[in-house]
N, C-alpha and C positions, 0 to 999 in steps of 0.2 A: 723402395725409392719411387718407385712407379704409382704408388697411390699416393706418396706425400704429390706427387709433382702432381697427377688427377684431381688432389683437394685442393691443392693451390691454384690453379687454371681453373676450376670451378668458380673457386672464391672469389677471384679478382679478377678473372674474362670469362663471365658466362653472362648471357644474356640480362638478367635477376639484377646482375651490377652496374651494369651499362650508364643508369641517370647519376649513380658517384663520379664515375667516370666524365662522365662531362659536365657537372658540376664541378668537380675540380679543375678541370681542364679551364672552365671558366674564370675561377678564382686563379689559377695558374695565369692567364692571360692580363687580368687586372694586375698581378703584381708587377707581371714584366711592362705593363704602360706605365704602372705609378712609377717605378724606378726607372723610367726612360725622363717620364719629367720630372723628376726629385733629380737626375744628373743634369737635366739642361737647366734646374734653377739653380745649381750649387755650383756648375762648370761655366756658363752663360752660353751662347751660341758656337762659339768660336773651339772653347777645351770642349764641348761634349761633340763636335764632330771630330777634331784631333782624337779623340779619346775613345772614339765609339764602339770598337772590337774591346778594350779593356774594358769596357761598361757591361758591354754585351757579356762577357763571360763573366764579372763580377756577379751578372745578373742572375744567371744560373746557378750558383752558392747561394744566392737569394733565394731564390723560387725553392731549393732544398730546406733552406732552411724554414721558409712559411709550411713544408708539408709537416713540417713537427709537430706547428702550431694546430694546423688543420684536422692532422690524424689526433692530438691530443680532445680537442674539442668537439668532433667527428661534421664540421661543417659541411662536408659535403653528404652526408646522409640526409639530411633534412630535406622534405618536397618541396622547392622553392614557392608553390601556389601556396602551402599552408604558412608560411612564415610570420612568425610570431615577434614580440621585444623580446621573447627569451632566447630566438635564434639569432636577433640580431646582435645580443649581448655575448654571442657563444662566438659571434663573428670577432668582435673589438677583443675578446680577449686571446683569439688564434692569433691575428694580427698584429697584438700586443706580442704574443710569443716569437714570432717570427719578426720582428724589427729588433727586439731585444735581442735577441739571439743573431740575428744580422750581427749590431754593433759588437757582440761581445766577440765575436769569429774577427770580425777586422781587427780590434788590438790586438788579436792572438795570433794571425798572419801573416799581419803589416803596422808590425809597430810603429816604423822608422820611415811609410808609405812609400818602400823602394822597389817592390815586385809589382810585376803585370798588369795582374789580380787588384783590381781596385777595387775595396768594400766600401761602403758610407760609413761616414763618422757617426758621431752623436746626434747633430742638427740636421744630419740627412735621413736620417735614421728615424726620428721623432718626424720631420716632412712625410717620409716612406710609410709610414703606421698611420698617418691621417690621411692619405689618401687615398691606401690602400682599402682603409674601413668604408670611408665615405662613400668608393666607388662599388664595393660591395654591396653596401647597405643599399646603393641608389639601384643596382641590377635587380636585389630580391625585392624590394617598393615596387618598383615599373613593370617585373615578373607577376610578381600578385594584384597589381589594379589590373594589368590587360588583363589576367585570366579571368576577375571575377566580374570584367566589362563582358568578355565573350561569354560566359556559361548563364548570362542573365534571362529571362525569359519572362512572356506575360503569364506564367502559370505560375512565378514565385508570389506568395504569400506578403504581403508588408505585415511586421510582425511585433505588436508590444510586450514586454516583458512585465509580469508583475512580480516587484522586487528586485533590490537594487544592490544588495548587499553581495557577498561573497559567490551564493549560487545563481541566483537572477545572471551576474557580470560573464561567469563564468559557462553558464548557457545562452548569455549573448555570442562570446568568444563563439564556443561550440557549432554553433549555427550558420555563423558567418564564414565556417569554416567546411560546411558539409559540399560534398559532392555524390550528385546533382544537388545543387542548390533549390531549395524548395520555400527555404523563407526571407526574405530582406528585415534586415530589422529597421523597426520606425520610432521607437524610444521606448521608455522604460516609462513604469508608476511606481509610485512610492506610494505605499501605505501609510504610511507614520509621517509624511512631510518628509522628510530625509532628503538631501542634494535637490530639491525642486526646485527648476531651473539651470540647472546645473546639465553637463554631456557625461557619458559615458562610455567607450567605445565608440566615440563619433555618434551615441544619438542623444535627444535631449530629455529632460526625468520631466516628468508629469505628474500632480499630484493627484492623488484620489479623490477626488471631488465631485459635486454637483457639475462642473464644467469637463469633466472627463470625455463623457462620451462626444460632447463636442467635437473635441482634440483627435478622439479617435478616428471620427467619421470625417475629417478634414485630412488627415491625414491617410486616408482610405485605409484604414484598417482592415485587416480580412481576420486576425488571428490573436487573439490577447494567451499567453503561455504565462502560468502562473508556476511560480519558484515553490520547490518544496516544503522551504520555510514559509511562504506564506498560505499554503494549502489552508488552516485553519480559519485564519484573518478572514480569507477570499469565502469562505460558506459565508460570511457572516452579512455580505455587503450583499443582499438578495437585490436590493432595488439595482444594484450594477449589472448582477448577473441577467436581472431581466430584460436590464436596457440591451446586454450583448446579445441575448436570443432575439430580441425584438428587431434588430439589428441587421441579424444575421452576421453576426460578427463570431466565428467557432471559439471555442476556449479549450484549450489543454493544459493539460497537466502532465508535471512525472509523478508518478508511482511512487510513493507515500514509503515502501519498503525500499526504496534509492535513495541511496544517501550521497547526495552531493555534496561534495567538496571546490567544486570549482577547476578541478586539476583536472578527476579522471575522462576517460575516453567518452566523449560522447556518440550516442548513435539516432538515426532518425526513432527508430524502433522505442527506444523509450518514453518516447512524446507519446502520448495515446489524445483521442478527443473524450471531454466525459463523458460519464453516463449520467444518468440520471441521480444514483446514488452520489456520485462523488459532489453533488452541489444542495441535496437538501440540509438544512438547517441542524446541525448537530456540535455541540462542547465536546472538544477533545477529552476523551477517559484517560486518567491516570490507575493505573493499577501497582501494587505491592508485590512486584514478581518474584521477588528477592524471599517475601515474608511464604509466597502459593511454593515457592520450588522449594524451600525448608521442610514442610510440610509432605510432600508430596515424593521428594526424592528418596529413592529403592524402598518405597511402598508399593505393595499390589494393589493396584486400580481397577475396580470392575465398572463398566457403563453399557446401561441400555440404551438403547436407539441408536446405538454406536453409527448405524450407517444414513440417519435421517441430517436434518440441515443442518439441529444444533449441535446432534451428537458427534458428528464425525469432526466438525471443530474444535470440541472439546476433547478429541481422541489428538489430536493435533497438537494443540495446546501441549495438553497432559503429556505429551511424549518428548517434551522439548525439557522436562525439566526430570528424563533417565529414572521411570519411577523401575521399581526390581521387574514389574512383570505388569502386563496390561491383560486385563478377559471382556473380549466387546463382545456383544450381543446384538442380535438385530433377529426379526423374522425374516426380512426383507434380501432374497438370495443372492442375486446380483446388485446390487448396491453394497454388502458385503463383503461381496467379492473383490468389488474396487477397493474398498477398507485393506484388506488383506493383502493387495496389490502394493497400495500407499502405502503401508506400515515395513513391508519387504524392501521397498524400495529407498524409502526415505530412514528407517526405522530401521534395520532390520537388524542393530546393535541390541534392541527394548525383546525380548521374550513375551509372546504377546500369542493369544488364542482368538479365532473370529469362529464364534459361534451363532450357526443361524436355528436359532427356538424362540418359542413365543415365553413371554415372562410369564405369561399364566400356564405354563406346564410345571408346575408343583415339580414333581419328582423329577427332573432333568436339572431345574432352577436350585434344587438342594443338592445334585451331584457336583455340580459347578461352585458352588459355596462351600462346600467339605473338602474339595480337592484343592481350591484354588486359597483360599480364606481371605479374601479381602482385605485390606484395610480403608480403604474408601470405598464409597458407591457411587457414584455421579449417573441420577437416575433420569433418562429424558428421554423412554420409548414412551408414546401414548399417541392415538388416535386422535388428531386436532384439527379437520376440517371439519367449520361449524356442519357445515349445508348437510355431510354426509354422516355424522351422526346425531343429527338431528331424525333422520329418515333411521337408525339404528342405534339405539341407544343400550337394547341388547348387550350388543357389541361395544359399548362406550365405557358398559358399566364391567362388564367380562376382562376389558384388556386394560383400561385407565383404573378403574377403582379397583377390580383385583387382583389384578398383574402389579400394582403398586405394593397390596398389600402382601402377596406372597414374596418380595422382595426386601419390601422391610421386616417380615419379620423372619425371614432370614438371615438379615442383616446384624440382625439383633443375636439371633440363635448362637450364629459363629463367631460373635465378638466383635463384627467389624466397628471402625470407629468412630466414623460417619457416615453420616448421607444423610447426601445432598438432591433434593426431590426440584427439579423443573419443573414449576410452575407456568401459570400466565396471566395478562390482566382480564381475562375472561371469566377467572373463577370469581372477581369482587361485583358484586349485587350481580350474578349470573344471569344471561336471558335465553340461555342457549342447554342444551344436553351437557353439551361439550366441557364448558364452563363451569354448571353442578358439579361432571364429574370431575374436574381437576380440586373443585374446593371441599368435593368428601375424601378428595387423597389428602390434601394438606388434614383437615379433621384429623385422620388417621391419623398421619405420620407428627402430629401435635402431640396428641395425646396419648400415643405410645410412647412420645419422648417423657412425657409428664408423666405416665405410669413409672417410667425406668427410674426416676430422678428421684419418685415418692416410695420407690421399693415395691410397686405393688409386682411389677413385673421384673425379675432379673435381667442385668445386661448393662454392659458399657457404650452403645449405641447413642452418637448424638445426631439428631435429625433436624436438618437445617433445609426449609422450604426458600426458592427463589423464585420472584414473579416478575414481568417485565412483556413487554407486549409485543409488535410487529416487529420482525429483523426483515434487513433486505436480502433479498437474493433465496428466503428459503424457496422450498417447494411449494407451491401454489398461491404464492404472493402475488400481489396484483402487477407490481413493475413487468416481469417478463409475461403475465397476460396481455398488459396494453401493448411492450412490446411487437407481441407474436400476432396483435391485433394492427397492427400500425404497419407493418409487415406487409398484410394483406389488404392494405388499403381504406380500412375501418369497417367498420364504424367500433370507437372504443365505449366499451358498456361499462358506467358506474350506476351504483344502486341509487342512490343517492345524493342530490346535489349538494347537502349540506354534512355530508358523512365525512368523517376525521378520523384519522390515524396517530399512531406515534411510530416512529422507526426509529431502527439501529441496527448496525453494521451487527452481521453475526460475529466475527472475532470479537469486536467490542462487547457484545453481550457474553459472549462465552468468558471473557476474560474477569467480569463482575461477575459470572458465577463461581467461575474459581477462588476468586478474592473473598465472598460471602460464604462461601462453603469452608475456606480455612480459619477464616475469622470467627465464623459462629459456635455460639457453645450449648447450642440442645433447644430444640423448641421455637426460635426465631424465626420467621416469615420476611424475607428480605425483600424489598423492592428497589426499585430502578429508576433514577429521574430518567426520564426519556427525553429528554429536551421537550422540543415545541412540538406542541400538534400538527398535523401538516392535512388538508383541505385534499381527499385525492379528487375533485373534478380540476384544483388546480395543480395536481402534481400530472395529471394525461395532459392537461394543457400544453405545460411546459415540456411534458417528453414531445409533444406536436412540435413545436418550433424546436426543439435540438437534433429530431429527425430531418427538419426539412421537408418533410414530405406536406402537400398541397392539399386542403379540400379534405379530410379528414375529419368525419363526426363525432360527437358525444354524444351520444343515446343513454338515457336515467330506465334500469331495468327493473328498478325498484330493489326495497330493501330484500334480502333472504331471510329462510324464517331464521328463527334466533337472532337476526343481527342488530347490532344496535349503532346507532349516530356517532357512539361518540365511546370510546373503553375507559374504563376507570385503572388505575392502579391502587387505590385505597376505595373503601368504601364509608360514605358519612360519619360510620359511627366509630370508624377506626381513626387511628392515632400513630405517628411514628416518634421515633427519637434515632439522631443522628449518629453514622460511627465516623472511624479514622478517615473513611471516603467520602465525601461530599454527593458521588452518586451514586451511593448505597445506604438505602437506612431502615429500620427494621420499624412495620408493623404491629401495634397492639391490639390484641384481639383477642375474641372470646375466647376460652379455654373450655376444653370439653372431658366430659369424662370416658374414659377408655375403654371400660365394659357397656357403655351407651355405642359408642363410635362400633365396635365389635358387632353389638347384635341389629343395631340398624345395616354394616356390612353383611352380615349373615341374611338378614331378609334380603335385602337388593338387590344379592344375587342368586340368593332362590329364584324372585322372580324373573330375573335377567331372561333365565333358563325357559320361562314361558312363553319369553317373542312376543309380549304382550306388551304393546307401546306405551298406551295411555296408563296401567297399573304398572310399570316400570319405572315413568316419568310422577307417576303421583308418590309413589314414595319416597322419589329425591326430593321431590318441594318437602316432604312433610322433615327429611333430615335436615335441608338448607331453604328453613323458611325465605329468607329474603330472593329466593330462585323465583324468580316470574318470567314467562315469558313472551315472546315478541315476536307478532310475523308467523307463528308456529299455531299448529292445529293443537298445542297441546295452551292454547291458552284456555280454552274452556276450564281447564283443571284449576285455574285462578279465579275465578267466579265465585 
């Protein structure tokens, strides 16, 4: 008895309840005025002062009877500052309940209207329910402008929405609704023309236009917040986004994995400002998740570079679609480690091994493939900064060209059923070490498939090469250089003023290799449209103005050796033809013979073994004639 009576006292007098408590009290109050004057217009002056004690306590079976309506619809739980049309609709229909239920209590009574106890009839009753509403509805209006007059300040933001439809309206609501209030909204843009000219939320829609930024700078803009639906649209308008950095006008966004509906809870926290990534020029990728999880589910998964940019993504991916067992690889010890952390943590349903060995340990790389047996490979360890194997090419050819091959042709030994070889658009007309050694992997991993296919070599092995060029965010990308550069006040160094890129999101990329890997059936060299090329003296530019930061140099450091102006994804003499994905299409290319591909492998790394730069580098050019190079002391050897 003593705990029911401690949870009840809890419940309904403890501090925590207190603003119920006098919300109701409030609404309590407006009823017993509206039925003071619903009696003096039903009685006139004269019967409601005769009348006034049987009013009075009529009144109080009233006021019981609204709590019905009240606790049914929980009006008084609501923050009166936050009040919505849907709380106001929760109001008309409490007080719907509570006037109905008035009347029906008076025929049941005072039929014959001969007791005390005076209730309202019908037309006092339908008076009772509309004033009671109105007067309600006018205390939470007058509650909510004073509060959002007092918590205003010069630090709020004026704040355009882009996007008008369901999520845009609904991250208007959201914001107008935050405490501390940090944005005012100042109206919405329509992409598509849609309600222009038209209010929403009390502001007015603007179209996307040549006279946009106009609109905005009159309207002192500080903040354009772009709707999740229209995240796509909005890369696309660069001449806007440049007017808003030119501006200084910030742009945010939500988070592309939030899915807005307009309803759920919003928080300031999911508004982030962009980065640099989230505005350069890229076509949204569709991929075949349905046709990569078919393929892939309670299969054992082996991947190298498990713990590098693209591999741990693709260890990501791959774990989303419950393969039987996962085996990652990396040399790389604490990077690793975090893999092993992430997989425990998020994973830790998947059976999954984090091995740290080099793929060129022959005899560790065969214990791992007889124990474990693969059915796929997803192969993306390799050595890829131009500048540093350029100075070691030793090493380029030791861990790219035969850490490739001791893997495929393992691959091959145990049966597995593919693999998939990570490429880059470095290895097409190569200028670099780097880039050789990626195009004598693909060689290989060609014409091993070609042997298997012709019978010369046994095996079920289909080998499926992918090529595609700069992703953001990996390791040693330029973004978080000029960042860490910008940081420090400058001066930001490109090689180059006319040097071009192409970018892509690593999920994005990871997710076309997947696609390309389950699609392909032996021998296919897969490419990537990458969208547009992108100018990096004007991608520092523009990270300059979305820092903010002042007085900020470009310094041109010149090219590095191997680098070139400008990456190819095909080379002249190649050819594609298009599959089921519009940005993924397959290469045609020379075909090699596999006992050639073998013993040029066999010399390369004899030599490798000599540490001898320029006789290491001479007999890549002589296997991948079109390899010249650029910027590199090893051009002499093109003379």
């Amino acid at each position: 008895m003593k705990a029911f009576v401690d949870n009840f006292l809890y419940r309904y007098f403890s501090v925590k309840t207190l603003p119920y408590w006098v919300i109701l009290a409030l609404d309590s109050c407006i009823v017993i005025f509206s039925g003071l004057i619903t009696r003096y217009i039903a009685a006139g002056g004269n019967g409601f002062v005769n009348n006034f004690w049987q009013f009075a306590t009529g009144l109080i079976v009233t006021v019981c009877l609204f709590f019905i309506g009240f606790k049914i619809f929980h009006t008084y739980s609501h923050i009166l500052r936050y009040s919505s049309f849907s709380d106001l609709f929760k109001v008309a229909s409490a007080t719907l309940v509570g006037s109905t239920l008035t009347y029906l209590c008076s025929l049941f009574i005072n039929p014959n209207n001969n007791i005390s106890i005076i209730l309202p009839g019908l037309r006092e009753s339908a008076i009772l329910f509309a004033l009671t509403t109105m007067f309600m509805w006018v205390v939470r209006v007058v509650v909510k402008s004073m509060f959002d007059s007092m918590r205003r300040d010069i630090n709020i933001q004026r704040t355009f929405i882009y996007g008008v439809k369901s999520v845009g309206v609904g991250l208007a609501k959201n914001i107008k609704n935050q405490y501390p209030q940090r944005y005012s909204l100042a109206g919405f843009i329509s992409p598509d023309g849609e309600l222009v000219g038209q209010y929403l939320v009390g502001a007015k829609v603007y179209n996307d236009d040549d006279s946009l930024i106009n609109h905005l700078i009159n309207k002192r803009a500080k903040v354009v917040m772009v709707s999740s639906l229209q995240t796509e649209h909005f890369r696309t308008r660069q001449d806007l986004i440049n007017s808003l950095i030119d501006h200084n006008i910030k742009i945010m966004m939500i988070p592309e994995e939030i899915a807005w509906d307009g309803k759920t809870d919003f928080h300031t926290e999911q508004l982030r400002e962009v980065d640099i990534e989230d505005l350069l020029p890229r076509d949204k990728i569709e991929v075949d998740m349905e046709a990569i999880g078919n393929q892939l589910r309670d299969k054992v998964i082996l991947i190298t570079g498990a713990a590098g940019s693209i591999g741990s993504e693709i260890v990501r991916q791959v774990a989303k679609f419950n393969p039987k067992k996962m085996i990652l690889i990396d040399h790389a010890e604490t990077p690793m480690h975090d893999i092993r952390l992430m997989m425990a943590s998020q994973f830790a349903y998947i059976s999954s091994e984090s091995i740290v060995a080099s793929i060129t340990n022959q005899e560790l790389m065969e214990e791992i493939f007889k124990a474990g047996r693969p059915d796929y490979v997803f192969h993306a360890a390799a050595y890829k900064h131009v500048p540093m194997m350029e100075d070691n090419p030793s090493i380029a050819v030791q861990n790219n060209v035969y850490g490739t091959r001791v893997i495929a042709d393992l691959a091959v030994k145990y049966r597995t059923k593919k693999f998939v070889m990570i490429s880059t658009d470095k290895a097409v007309n190569p200028t670099n070490v780097m880039g050789c050694s990626k195009r004598i992997c693909e060689i290989y991993c060609q014409s091993l498939n070609k042997a298997i296919v012709e019978g010369q070599v046994e095996g079920i092995t289909q080998f499926v090469t992918t090529r595609f060029g700069n992703v953001l965010g990996s390791n040693g990308s330029v973004i978080p250089i000029f960042k860490e550069q910008i940081k420090k006040g400058g001066p930001i160094t490109v090689t180059h003023p006319e040097i071009i890129r192409f970018f892509m999101l690593i999920p994005e990329a990871c997710r076309l290799v997947l696609e390309a890997g389950t699609m392909g059936q032996g021998g296919e060299i897969y490419v990537f449209d990458m969208g547009k090329p992108v100018k990096i003296v004007d991608l520092a530019k523009r990270m300059i103005k979305l820092s903010g930061a002042q007085n900020i140099e470009i310094k041109f450091s010149g090219l590095r050796e191997g680098e070139k102006l400008y990456e190819e994804v095909l080379s002249d003499k190649e050819q594609t033809k298009p599959t089921r994905n519009p940005k993924i299409m397959i290469a045609k290319v020379r075909e090699y013979d596999y006992e050639l591909a073998v013993k040029n492998e066999d010399r390369l790394r004899e030599a490798s073994y000599t540490f001898d730069d320029m006789a290491i580098v001479r007999i890549m050019k002589e296997i991948v004639p079109e390899y010249k190079s650029q910027h590199s002391k090893y051009e002499v050897l093109d003379k």
